[in-house]
C-alpha positions as a printed Julia matrix, in Angstrom:
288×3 Matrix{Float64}:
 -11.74  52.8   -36.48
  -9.49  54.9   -34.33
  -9.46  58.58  -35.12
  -6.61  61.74  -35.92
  -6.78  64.96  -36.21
  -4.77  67.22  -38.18
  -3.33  71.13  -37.19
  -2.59  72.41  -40.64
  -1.01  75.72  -40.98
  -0.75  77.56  -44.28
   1.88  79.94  -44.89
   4.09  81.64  -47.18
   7.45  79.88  -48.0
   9.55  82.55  -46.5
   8.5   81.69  -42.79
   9.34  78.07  -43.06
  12.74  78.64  -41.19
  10.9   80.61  -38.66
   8.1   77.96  -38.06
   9.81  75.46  -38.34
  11.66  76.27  -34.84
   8.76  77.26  -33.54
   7.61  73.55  -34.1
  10.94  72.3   -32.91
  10.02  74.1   -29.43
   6.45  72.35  -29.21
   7.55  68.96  -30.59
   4.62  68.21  -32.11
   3.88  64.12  -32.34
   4.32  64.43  -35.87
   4.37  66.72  -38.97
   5.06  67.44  -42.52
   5.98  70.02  -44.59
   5.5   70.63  -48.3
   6.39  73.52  -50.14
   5.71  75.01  -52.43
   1.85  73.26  -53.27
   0.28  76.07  -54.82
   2.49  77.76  -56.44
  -0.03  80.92  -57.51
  -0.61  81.68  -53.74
   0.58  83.79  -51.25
   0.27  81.09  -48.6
   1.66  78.33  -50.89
   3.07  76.22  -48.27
   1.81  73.97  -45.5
   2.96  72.3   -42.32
   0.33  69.18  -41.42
   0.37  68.47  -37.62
  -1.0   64.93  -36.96
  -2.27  63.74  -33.2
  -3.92  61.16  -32.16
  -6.49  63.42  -30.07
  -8.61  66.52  -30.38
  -7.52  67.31  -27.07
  -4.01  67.73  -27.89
  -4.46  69.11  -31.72
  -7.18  72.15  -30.22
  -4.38  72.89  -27.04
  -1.45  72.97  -30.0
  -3.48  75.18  -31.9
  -3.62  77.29  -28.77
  -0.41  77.66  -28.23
   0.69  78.42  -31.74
  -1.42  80.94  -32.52
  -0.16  83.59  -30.54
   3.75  82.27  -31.63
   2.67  82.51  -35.46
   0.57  85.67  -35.09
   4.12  88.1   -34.98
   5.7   86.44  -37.99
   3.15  86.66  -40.6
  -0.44  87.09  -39.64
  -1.69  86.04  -43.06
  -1.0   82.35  -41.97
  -3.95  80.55  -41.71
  -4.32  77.29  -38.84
  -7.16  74.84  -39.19
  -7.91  71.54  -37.37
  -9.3   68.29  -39.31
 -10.12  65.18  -38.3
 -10.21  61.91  -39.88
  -9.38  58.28  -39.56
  -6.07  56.08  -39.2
  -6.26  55.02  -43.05
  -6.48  58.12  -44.03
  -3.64  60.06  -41.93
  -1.56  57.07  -43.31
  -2.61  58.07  -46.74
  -2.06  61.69  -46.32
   1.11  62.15  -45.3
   2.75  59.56  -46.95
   2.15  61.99  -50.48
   5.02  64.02  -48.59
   7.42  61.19  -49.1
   9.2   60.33  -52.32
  12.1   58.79  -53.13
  15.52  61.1   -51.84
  18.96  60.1   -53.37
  21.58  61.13  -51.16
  25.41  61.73  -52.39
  26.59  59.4   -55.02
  26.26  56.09  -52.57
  22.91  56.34  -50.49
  18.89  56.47  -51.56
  16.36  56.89  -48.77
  13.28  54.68  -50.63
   9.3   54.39  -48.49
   8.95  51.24  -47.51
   5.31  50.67  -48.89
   6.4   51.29  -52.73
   7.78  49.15  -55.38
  10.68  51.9   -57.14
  13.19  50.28  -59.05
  16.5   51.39  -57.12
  19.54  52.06  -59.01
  22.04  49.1   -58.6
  24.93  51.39  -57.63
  23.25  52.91  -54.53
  22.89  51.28  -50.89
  18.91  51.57  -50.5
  17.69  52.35  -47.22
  14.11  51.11  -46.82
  11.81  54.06  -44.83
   8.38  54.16  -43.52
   8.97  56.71  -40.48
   5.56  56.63  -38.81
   5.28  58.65  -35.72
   8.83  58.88  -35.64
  11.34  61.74  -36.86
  13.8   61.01  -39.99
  12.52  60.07  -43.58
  15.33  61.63  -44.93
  14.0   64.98  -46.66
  14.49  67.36  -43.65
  18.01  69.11  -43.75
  18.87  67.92  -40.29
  18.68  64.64  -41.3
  20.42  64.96  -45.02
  23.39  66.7   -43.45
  24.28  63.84  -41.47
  23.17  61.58  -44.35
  25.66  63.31  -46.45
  28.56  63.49  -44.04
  27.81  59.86  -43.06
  28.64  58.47  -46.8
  31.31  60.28  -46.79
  33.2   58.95  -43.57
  31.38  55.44  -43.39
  34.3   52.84  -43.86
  34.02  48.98  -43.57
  34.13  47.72  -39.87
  33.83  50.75  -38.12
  31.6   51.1   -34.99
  28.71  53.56  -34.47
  26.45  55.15  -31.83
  23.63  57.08  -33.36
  22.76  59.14  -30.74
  18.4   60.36  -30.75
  18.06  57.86  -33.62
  13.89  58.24  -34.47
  13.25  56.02  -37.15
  16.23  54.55  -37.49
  17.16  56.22  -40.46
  20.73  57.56  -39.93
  21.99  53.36  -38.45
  20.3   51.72  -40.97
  22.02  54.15  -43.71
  25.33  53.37  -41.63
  24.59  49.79  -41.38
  24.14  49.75  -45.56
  27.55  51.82  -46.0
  29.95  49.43  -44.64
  29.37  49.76  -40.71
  30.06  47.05  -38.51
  27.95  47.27  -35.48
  25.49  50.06  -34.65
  24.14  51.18  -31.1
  21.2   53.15  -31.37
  19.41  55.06  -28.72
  16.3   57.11  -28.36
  14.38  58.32  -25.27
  11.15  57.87  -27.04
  10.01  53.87  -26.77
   7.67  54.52  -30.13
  10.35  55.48  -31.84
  12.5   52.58  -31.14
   9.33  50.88  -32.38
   9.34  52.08  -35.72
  13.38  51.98  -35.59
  12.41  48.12  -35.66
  10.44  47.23  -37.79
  12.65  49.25  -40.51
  16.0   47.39  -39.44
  13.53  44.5   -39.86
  12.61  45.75  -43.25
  16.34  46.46  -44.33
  17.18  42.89  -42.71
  20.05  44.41  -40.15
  18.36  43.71  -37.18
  21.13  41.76  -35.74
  23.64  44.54  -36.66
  22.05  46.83  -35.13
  21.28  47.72  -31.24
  18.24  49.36  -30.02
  18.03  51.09  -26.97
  15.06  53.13  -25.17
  16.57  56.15  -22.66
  19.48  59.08  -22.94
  23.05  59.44  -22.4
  23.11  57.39  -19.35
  22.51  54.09  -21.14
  25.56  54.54  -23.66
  26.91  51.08  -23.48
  31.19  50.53  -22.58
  32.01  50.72  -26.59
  34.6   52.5   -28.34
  32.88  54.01  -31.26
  34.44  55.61  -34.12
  32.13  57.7   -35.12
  29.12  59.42  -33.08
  25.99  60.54  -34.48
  23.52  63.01  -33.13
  20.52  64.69  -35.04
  18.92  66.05  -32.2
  18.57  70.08  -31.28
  21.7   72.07  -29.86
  20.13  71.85  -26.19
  20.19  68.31  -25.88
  23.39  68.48  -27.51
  24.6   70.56  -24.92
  22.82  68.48  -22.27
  24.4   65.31  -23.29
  27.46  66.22  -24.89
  30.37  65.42  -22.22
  28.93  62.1   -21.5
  28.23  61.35  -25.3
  32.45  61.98  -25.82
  33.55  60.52  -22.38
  35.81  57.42  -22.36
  35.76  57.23  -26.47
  39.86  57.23  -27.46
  39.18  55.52  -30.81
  36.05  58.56  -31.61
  37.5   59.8   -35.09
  34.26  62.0   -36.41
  31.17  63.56  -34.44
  28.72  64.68  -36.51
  26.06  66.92  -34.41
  22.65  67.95  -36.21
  19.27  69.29  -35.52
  21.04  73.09  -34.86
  18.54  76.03  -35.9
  20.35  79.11  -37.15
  19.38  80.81  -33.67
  20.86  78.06  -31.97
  24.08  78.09  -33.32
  25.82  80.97  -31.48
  25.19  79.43  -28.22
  26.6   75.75  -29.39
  29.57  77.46  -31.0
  30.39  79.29  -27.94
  29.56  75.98  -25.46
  32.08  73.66  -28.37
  34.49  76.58  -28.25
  35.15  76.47  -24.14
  36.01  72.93  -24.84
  38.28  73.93  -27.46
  35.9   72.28  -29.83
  35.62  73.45  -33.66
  34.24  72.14  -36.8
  36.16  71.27  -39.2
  33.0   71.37  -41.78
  29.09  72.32  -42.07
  26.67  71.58  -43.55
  23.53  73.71  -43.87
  20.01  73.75  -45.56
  16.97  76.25  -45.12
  18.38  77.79  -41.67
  19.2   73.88  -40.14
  23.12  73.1   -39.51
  25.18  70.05  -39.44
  28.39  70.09  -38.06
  31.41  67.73  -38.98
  33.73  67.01  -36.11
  37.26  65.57  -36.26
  37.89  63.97  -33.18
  41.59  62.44  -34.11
């Protein structure tokens, strides 16, 4: 049986914010984050780092160490290793069930939960891939996207991971979905869950950047990414789209944000709303 191995660092709940951008930086293969677990502790929180090599877990540990070290030397890194069944064991205990708005609940795919009839369910079981729903990048454009979804429209989800934010778009009314992500694992997993929410053929998977955008008027863009790619991409994400109503732009880190406002404001670019949760922003753009 294949093997992973786990970088787990323990911390106190304040640094999350601060970590977690530190983690953003590395781009670990995947991680979780549960807080608080022990309540009764000074170091009551946890990040898990999985990889599918001690090569790679030891040289992350390496590098974090000396990043961690200034913000709270109390914090604690170890490294664990153990077998496929069990990483999929262990960090599925991070995922529950996350209702979103009044319309939208982000369910894992491997449980049986009894869904409230009034909600559009969107099945989940993110593997390797960013977006399950319960990190604030993601819920911010969760939240804006039930609120601007309406029946036909067209969408590019723009550094889609699991698939999360097109299948939820798909299941609020969306006609047609393009979804692109540079990573081909991702668009894997992206898949399989528009297999398990059966809107495969609604939905358009696409490996690569902002190159690959296909000729579509969209009229709505979504991108939960970080505010350099943003940056990188953003001209060619906007280019040629006269029907673009909304742009919703996530992933932004509180340190990040001067430099995006400042880069949207030379193009005369300004939110017209935000959303924020535990230092991570969303912004709401009206395009028309």
């Amino acid at each position: 049986m294949s093997e992973f191995y786990t970088v787990t660092i323990e911390l106190n709940h304040s640094f999350e914010e601060q970590v977690s951008s530190i983690l953003d930086l590395i781009s670990p293969e995947s991680y979780a984050y549960e807080s608080p677990f022990q309540k009764d502790r000074t170091l009551d929180s946890r990040f898990c780092l999985y990889f599918d090599s001690e090569e790679k877990a030891r040289q992350t540990k390496k590098i974090l160490s000396p990043l961690l070290e200034p913000i709270s030397p109390e914090m604690i890194l170890t490294i664990a290793e153990g077998d496929d069944a069990d990483w999929q064991n262990e960090w599925k205990k991070f995922f529950q069930p996350i209702p979103i708005g009044e319309k939208l609940i982000i369910l894992p795919a491997w449980e049986e939960v009894d869904a409230p009839l009034d909600k559009a369910v969107v099945l989940i079981d993110p593997g390797m891939a960013f977006g399950n729903g319960g990190h604030a990048t993601t819920k911010g454009c969760l939240v804006f996207l039930e609120k601007l979804i309406e029946p036909n429209m067209t969408i590019l989800d723009f550094g889609t991971g699991s698939g999360i934010l097109a299948i939820a778009a798909h299941k609020l009314g969306a006609n047609y979905v393009d979804a692109i992500d540079n990573d081909s694992v991702a668009i894997e997993i992206a898949a399989k869950n528009c297999q398990q929410n059966r809107c495969e053929d609604s939905i358009h998977l696409m490996v690569g950047e902002s190159g690959i955008i296909p000729s579509r008027h969209y009229d709505l863009i979504v991108a939960n990414i970080t505010a350099d790619v943003i940056m990188e991409h953003f001209d060619k994400l906007i280019d040629q789209q006269p029907k673009l109503r909304h742009l919703i732009l996530s992933g932004i880190i509180k340190h990040k944000k001067p430099a995006l406002d400042e880069y949207l404001a030379q193009r005369n670019i300004h939110p017209s709303e935000l959303w924020h949760e535990n230092g991570w922003f969303t912004y709401l753009i009206k395009t028309s």
